[in-house]
C-alpha positions as a Python dict, from the first residue, in 0.01 Angstrom:
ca = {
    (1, 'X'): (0, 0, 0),
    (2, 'X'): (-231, 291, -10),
    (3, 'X'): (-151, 637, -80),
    (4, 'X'): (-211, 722, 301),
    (5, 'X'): (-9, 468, 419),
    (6, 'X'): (299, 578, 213),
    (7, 'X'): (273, 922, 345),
    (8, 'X'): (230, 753, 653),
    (9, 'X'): (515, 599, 635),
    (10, 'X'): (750, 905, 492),
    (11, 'X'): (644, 1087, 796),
    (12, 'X'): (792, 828, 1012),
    (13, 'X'): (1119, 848, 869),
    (14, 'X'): (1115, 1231, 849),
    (15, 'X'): (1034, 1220, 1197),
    (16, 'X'): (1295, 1012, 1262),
    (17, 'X'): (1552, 1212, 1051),
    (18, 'X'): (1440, 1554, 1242),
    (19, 'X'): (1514, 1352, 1579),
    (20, 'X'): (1855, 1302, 1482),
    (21, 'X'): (1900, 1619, 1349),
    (22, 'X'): (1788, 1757, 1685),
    (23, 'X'): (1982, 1482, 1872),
    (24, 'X'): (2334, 1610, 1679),
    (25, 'X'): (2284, 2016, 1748),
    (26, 'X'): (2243, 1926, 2111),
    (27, 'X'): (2568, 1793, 2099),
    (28, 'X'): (2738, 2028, 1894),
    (29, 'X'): (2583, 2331, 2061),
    (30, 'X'): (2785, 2204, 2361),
    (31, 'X'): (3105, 2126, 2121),
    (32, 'X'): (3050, 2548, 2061),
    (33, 'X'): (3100, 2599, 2364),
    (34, 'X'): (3383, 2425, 2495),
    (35, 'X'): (3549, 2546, 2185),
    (36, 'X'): (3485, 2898, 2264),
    (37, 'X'): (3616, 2834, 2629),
    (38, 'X'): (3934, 2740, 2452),
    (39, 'X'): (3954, 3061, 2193),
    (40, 'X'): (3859, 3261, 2490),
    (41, 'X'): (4163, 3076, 2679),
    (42, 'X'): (4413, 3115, 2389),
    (43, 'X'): (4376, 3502, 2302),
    (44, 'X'): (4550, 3573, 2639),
    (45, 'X'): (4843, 3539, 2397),
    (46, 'X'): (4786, 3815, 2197),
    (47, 'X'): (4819, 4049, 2524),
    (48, 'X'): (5179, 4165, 2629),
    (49, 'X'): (5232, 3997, 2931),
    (50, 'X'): (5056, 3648, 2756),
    (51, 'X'): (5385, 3554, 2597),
    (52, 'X'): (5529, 3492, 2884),
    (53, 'X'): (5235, 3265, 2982),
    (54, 'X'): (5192, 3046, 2694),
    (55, 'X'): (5286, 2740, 2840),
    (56, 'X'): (5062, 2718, 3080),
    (57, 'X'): (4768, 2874, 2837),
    (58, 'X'): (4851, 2558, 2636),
    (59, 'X'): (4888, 2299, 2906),
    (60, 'X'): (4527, 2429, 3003),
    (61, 'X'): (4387, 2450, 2644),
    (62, 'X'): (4502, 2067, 2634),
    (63, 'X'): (4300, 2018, 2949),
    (64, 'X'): (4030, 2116, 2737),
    (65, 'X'): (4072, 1937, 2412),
    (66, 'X'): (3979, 1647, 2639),
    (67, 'X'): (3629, 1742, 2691),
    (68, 'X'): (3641, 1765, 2336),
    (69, 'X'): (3703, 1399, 2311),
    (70, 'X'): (3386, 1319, 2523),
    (71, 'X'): (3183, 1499, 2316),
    (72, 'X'): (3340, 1376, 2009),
    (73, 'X'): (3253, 1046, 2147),
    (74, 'X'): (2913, 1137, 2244),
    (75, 'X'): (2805, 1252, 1894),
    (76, 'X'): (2904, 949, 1700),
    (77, 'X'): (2660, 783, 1873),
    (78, 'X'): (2394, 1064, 1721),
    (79, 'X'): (2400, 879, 1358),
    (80, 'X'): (2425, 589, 1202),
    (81, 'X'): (2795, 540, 1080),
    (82, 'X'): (2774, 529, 722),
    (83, 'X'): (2584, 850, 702),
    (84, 'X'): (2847, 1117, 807),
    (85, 'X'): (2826, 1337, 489),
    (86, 'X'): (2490, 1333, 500),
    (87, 'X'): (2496, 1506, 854),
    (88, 'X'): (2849, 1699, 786),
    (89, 'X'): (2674, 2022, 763),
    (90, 'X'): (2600, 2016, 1128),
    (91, 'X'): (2944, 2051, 1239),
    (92, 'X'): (3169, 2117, 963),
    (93, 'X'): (3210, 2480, 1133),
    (94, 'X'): (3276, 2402, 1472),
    (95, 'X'): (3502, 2064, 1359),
    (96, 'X'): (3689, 2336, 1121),
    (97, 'X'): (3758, 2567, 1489),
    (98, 'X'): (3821, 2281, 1684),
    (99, 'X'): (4110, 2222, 1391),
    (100, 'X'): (4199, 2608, 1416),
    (101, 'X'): (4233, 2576, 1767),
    (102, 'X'): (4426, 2288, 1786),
    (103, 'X'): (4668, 2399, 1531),
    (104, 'X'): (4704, 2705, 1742),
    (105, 'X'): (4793, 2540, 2041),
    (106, 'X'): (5095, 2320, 1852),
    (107, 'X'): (5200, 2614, 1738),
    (108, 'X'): (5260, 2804, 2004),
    (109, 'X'): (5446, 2461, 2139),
    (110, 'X'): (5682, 2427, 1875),
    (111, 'X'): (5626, 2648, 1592),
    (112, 'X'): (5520, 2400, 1338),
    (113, 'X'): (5260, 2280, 1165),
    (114, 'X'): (5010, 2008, 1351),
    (115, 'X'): (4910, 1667, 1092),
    (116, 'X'): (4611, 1592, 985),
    (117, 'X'): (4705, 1264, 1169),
    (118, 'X'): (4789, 1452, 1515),
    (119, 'X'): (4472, 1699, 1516),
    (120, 'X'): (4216, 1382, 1468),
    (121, 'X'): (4410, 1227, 1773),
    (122, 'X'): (4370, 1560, 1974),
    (123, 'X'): (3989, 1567, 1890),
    (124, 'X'): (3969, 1189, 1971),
    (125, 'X'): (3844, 1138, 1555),
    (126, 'X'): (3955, 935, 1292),
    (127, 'X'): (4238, 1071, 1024),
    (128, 'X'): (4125, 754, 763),
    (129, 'X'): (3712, 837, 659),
    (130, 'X'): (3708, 424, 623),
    (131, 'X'): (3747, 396, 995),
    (132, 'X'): (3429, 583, 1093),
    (133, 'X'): (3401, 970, 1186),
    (134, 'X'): (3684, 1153, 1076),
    (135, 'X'): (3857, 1463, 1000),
    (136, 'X'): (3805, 1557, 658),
    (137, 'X'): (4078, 1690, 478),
    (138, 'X'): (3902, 2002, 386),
    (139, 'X'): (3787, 2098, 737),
    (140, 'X'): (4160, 2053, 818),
    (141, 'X'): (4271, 2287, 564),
    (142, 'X'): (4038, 2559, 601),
    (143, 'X'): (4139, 2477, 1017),
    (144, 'X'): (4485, 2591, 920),
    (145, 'X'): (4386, 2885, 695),
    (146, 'X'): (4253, 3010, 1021),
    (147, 'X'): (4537, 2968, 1215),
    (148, 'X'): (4744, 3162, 952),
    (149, 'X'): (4482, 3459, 1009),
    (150, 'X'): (4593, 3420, 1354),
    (151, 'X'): (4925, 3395, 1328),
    (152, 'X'): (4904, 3741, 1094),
    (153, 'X'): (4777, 3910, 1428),
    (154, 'X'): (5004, 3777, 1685),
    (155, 'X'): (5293, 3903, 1406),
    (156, 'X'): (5173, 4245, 1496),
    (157, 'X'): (5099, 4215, 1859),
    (158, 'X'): (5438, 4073, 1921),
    (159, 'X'): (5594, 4397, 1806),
    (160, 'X'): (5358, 4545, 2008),
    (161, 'X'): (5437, 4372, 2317),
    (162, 'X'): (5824, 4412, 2222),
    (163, 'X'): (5890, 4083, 2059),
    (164, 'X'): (6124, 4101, 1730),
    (165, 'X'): (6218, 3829, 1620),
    (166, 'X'): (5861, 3623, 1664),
    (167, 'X'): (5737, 3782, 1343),
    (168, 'X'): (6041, 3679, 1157),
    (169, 'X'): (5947, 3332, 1260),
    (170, 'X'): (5607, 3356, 1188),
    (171, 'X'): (5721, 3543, 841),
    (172, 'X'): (5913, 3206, 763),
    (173, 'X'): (5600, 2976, 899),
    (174, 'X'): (5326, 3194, 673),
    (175, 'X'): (5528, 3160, 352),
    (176, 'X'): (5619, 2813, 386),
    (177, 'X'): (5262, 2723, 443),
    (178, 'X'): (5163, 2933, 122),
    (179, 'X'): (5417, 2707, -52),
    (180, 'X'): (5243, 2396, 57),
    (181, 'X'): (4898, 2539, -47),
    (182, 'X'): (5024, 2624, -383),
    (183, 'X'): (5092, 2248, -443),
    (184, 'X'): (4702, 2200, -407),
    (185, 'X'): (4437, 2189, -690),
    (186, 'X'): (4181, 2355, -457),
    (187, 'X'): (3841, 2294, -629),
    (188, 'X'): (3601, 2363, -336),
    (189, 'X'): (3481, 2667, -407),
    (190, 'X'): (3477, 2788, -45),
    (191, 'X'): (3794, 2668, 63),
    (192, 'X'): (3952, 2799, -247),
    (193, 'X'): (3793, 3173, -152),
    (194, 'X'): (3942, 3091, 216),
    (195, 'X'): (4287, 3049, 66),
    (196, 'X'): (4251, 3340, -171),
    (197, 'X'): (4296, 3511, 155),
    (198, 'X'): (4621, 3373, 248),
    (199, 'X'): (4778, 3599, 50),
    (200, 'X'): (4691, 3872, 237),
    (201, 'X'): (4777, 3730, 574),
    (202, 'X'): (5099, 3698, 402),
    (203, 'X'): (5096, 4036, 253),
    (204, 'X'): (5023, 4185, 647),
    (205, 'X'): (5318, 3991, 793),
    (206, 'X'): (5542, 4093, 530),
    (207, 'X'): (5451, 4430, 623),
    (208, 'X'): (5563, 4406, 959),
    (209, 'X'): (5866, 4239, 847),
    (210, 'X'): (5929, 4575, 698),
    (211, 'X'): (5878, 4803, 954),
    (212, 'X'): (6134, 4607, 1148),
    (213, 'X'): (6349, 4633, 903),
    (214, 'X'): (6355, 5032, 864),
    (215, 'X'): (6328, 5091, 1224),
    (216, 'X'): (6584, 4926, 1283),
    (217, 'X'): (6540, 4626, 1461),
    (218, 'X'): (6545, 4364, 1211),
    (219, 'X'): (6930, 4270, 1352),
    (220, 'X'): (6782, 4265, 1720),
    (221, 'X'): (6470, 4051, 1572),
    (222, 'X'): (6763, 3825, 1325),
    (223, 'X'): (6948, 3733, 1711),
    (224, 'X'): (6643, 3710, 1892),
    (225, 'X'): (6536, 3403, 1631),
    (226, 'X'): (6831, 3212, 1667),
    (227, 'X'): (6781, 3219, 2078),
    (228, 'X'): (6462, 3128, 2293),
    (229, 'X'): (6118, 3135, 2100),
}
């Protein structure tokens, strides 16, 4: 084979690289947006009259998770299927939101922690990486690292909004999960900077924690967690 016709030939599978490269962003682009649809959807909750509407913000975030699934479905078809971390990179952030977002919404449903097993099944994935596209562990991790950002906010918005005893719940929730992460020997470098910040998500719930407590209302917020959440 000549010179020319190995370049020849290294520009046909470069092109063919770039159009699946192009053929996955398409896809993804449009996993963006549904996901912002959903974000958009969910931070109705931090408002004072959203806690009265989560429910129904979470029965229609569900509603949602199922165009997920369709596009899920869609970009598996975008690659062959034994190349997924060689592609990863295109939507490791978005996958990583979705995960965030998901979390959120079985959180606000029950106040506990979503699987690994139970997000992959929301976003229509794999939890095992031998059965195809999956959810890596890592993007689930730094997925619930988010959430415990979020959760740090809606502990000070519910005191806003006049809700006590949420933030002793979420105190309870935040420190637990630090726990669990503790039990980890994080060596990804970025994940391990993403749970650097737990601690202070932890430090700003603690802190609100606090002010309850010297206002006052830690004994209204103590009753108030033992009734309806």
């Amino acid at each position: 084979m000549s010179v020319s016709d190995m370049f020849a030939a290294l520009q046909g599978a470069l092109g063919q690289d770039q159009d699946i490269r192009e053929e996955i962003r398409k896809v993804v682009q449009a996993l963006e947006q549904t996901a912002r649809e959903i974000l958009t959807l969910l931070q109705g909750v931090h408002q004072g009259p959203g806690f009265q509407h989560i429910p129904k913000k979470c029965q229609k975030a569900r509603e949602h998770f199922s165009t997920v699934r369709t596009q899920m479905e869609s970009l598996k078809t975008k690659f062959p299927a034994d190349q997924y971390y060689r592609f990863h990179e295109h939507w490791r952030f978005v996958l990583q939101r979705l995960v965030f977002l998901a979390a959120f919404v079985v959180y606000l449903e029950s106040e506990t922690l979503v699987t690994r097993e139970a997000v992959a099944e929301i976003l229509g994935i794999e939890a095992d990486r031998e059965r195809g596209f999956h959810l890596d562990i890592e993007d689930y991790l730094s997925g619930v690292l988010t959430l415990a950002s979020e959760l740090a906010r809606l502990a000070v918005n519910s005191v806003t909004a006049g809700d006590y005893s949420r933030p002793l719940r979420i105190s309870a929730f935040i420190n637990e999960l630090d726990s669990g992460f503790r039990l980890l020997n994080l060596k990804n470098d970025s994940l391990r900077k993403r749970y650097d910040g737990l601690k202070y998500d932890v430090k700003k719930i603690e802190e609100v924690v606090y002010d309850l407590s010297i206002r006052g209302l830690n004994k209204e917020a103590a009753v108030g967690a033992g009734g309806e959440k």
